[in-house]
C-alpha positions as CSV (number, residue, x, y, z in Angstrom):
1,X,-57.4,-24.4,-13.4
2,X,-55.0,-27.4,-13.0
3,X,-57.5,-30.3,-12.4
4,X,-55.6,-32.9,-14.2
5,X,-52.2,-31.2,-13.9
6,X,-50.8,-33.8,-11.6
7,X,-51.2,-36.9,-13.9
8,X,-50.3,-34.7,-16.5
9,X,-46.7,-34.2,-14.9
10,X,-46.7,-37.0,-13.6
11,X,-46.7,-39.1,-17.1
12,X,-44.3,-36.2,-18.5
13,X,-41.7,-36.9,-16.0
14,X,-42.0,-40.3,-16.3
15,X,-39.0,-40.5,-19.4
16,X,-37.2,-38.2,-17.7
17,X,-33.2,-39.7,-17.7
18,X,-29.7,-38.2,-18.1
19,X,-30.2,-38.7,-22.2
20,X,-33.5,-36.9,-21.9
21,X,-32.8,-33.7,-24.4
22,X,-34.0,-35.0,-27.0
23,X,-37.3,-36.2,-25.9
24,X,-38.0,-32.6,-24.2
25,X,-37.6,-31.6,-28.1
26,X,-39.9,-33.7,-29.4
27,X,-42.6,-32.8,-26.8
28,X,-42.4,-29.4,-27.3
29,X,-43.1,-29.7,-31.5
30,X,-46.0,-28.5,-32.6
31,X,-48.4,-28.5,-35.3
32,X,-48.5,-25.3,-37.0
33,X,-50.8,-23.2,-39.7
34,X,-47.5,-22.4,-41.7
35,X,-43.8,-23.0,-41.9
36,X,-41.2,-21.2,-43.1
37,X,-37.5,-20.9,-43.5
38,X,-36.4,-18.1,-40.8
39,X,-34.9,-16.5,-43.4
40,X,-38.0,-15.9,-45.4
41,X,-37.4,-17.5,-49.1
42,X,-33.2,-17.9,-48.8
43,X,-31.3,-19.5,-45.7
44,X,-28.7,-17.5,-46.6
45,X,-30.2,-14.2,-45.3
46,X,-31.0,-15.6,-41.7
47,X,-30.7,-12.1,-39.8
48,X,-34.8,-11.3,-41.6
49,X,-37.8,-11.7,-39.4
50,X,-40.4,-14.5,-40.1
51,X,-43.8,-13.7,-39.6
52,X,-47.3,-14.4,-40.7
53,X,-50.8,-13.1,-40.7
54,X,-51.7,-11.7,-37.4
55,X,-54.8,-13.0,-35.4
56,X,-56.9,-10.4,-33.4
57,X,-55.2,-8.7,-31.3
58,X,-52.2,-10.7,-31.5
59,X,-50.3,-12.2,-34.0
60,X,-46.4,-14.1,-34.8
61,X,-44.9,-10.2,-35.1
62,X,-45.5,-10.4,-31.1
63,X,-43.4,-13.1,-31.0
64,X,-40.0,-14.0,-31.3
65,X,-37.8,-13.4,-34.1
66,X,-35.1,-14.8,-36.2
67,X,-33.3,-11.5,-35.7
68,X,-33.3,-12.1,-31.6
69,X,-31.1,-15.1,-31.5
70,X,-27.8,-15.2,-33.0
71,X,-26.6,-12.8,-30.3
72,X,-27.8,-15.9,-27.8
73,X,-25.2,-18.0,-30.3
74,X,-28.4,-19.6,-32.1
75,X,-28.8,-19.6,-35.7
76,X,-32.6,-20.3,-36.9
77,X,-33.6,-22.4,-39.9
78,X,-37.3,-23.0,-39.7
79,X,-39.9,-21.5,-37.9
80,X,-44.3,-22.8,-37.7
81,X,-46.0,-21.0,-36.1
82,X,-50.2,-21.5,-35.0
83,X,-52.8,-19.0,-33.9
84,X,-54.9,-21.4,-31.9
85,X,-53.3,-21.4,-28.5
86,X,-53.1,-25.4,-28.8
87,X,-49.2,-26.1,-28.3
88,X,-48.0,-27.7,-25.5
89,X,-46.8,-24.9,-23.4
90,X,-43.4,-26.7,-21.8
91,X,-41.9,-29.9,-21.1
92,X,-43.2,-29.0,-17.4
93,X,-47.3,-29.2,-18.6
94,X,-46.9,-32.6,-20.3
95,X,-49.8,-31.6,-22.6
96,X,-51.4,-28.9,-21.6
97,X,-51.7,-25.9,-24.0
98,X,-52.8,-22.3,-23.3
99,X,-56.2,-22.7,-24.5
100,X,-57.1,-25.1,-21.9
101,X,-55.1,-22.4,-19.0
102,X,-57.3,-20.0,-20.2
103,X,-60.8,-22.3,-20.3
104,X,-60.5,-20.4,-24.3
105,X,-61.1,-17.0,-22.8
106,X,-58.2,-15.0,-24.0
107,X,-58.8,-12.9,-27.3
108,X,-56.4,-14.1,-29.1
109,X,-53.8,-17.0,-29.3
110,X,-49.9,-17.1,-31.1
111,X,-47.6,-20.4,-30.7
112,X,-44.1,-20.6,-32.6
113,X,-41.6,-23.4,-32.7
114,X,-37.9,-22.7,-34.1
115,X,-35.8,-25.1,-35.4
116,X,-31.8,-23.9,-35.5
117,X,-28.5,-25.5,-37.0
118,X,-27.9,-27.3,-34.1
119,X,-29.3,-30.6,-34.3
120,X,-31.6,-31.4,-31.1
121,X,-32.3,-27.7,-30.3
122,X,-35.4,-26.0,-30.4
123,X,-37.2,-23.1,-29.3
124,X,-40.9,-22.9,-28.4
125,X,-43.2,-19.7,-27.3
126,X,-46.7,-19.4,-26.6
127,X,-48.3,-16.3,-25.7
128,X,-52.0,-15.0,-25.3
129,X,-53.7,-11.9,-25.1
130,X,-55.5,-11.9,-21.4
131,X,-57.6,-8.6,-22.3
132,X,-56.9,-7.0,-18.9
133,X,-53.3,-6.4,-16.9
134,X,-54.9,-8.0,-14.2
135,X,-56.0,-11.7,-15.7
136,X,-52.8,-11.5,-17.6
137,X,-51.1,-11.3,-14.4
138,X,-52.8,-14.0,-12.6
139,X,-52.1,-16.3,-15.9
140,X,-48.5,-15.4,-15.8
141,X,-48.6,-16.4,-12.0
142,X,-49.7,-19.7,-12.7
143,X,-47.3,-20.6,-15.6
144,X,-44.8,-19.4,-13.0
145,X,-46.3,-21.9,-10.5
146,X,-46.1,-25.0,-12.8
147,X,-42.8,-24.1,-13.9
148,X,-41.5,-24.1,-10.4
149,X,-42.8,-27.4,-10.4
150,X,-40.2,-28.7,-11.7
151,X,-37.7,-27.4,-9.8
152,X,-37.6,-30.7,-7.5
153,X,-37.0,-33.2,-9.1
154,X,-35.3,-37.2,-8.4
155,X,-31.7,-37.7,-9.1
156,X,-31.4,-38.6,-13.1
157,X,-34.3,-36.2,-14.3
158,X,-33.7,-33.8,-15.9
159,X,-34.9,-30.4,-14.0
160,X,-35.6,-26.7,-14.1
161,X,-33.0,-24.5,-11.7
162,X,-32.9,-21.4,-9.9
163,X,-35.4,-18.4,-11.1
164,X,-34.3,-15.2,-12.2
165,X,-36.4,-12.3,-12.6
166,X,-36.2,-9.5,-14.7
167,X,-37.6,-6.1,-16.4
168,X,-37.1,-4.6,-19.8
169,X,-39.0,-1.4,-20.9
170,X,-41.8,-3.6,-22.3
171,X,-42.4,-5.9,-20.0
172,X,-41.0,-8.1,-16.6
173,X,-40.8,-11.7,-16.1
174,X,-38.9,-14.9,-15.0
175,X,-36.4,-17.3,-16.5
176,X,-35.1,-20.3,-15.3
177,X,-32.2,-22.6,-17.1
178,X,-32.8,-26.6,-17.7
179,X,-30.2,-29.2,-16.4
180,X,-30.3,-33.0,-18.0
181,X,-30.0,-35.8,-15.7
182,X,-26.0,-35.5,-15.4
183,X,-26.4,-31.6,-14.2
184,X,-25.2,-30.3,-17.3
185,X,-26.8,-27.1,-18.8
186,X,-29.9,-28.4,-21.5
187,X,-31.6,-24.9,-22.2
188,X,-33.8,-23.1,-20.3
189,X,-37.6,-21.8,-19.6
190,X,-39.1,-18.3,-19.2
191,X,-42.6,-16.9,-18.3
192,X,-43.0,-13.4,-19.6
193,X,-45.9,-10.2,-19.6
194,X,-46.1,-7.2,-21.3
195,X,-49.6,-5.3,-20.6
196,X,-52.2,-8.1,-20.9
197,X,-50.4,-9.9,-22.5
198,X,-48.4,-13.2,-21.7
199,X,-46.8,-16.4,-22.4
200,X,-43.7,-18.6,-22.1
201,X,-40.7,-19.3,-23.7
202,X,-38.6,-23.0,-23.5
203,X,-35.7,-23.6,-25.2
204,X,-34.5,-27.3,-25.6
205,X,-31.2,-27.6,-25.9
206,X,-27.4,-25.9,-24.9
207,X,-26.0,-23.1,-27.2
208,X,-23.4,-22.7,-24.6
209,X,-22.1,-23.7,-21.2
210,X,-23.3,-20.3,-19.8
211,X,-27.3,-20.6,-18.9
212,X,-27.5,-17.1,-18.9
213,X,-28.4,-17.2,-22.8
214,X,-31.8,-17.7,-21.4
215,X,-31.6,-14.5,-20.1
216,X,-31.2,-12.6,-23.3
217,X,-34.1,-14.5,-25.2
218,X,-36.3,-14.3,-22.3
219,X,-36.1,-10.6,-22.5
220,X,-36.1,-10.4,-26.0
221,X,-39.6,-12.6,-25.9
222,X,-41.0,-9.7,-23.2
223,X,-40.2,-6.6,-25.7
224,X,-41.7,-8.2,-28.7
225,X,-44.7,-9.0,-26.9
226,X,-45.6,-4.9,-26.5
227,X,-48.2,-3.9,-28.2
């Protein structure tokens, strides 16, 4: 499922240095179907939901929410989201999206990327719909794999830290906080499943010294994904 994962991580780490935030933002940009401000036609009503025309079976109202952050001490501004599965799926994959970790074989595809008043910090998802509990559980398995991948990393890269699982009533996953080159908190990553459905979650940037932010949007991600 991985053939070229290896040179795949391997050219994604290769940047990787105490000042490499921003570059982890810019990888994880993607090009979407539609943008929008996350606070529909006025920024000055952030707290309202973005979302666009579903896809079969799954669609952005599976996905996260400009109502899910500001408790997490984010404040969205922009949200594109794509139906096509072809977003890079974390700083981790270098470029692989979750089309190509499903061969195409899930019924349905749903990418968002946020963009929030904080310059440098932004918030990706991608989630497909595996049909069964069963393939969605060996999918989640192996975006839990390659996300342990970088867990180990050399002295100045930037890195992935301890995992943390977790259930809400929708759903169960993992989520793991990001550390820049100096050891200082830079975000975070989650996998999550609900059903047959899964995907994951990175966040690129620090709304706070306390990682456990990525708990909260990690288990937001997991209830939204329900059908």
């Amino acid at each position: 499922m991985f053939d070229n994962q290896a040179a795949r991580r391997k050219f994604a780490r290769r940047g990787r240095t105490a000042g490499a935030a921003a570059a982890v933002g810019a990888a994880l940009i993607a090009v979407g179907i539609g943008a929008f401000p996350a606070a529909g036609a006025d920024t000055s009503s952030a707290s309202r939901s973005a979302t666009a025309p579903a896809g079969p079976g799954l669609g952005s109202a599976a996905l996260l929410q400009s109502d899910d952050f500001f408790q997490q001490g984010l404040a969205p501004v922009r949200a594109t989201v794509d139906l096509t599965g072809k977003q890079a799926l974390s700083a981790c994959s270098g470029e692989e999206t979750m089309r190509e970790l499903t061969r195409g074989k899930a019924a349905a595809y749903a990418d968002v990327t946020w963009t929030f008043d904080i310059k440098g910090t932004s918030l990706t998802e991608s989630a497909a719909d595996g049909s069964t509990d069963t393939s969605a559980a060996s999918y989640a398995k192996q975006l839990d794999k390659l996300v342990r991948g970088c867990q180990d990393e050399p002295q100045g890269h930037w890195y992935y830290g301890k995992g943390h699982t977790f259930t809400v009533k929708a759903g169960a996953g993992s989520w793991y906080p990001a550390f820049n080159g100096d050891g200082k908190v830079a975000g975070g990553v989650a996998v999550i499943r609900s059903g047959h459905r899964f995907g994951i979650v990175e966040l690129a940037g620090q709304p706070s010294d306390d990682p456990g932010y990525m708990a909260g949007i990690a288990a937001a991600a997991a209830n939204r994904l329900a059908d």
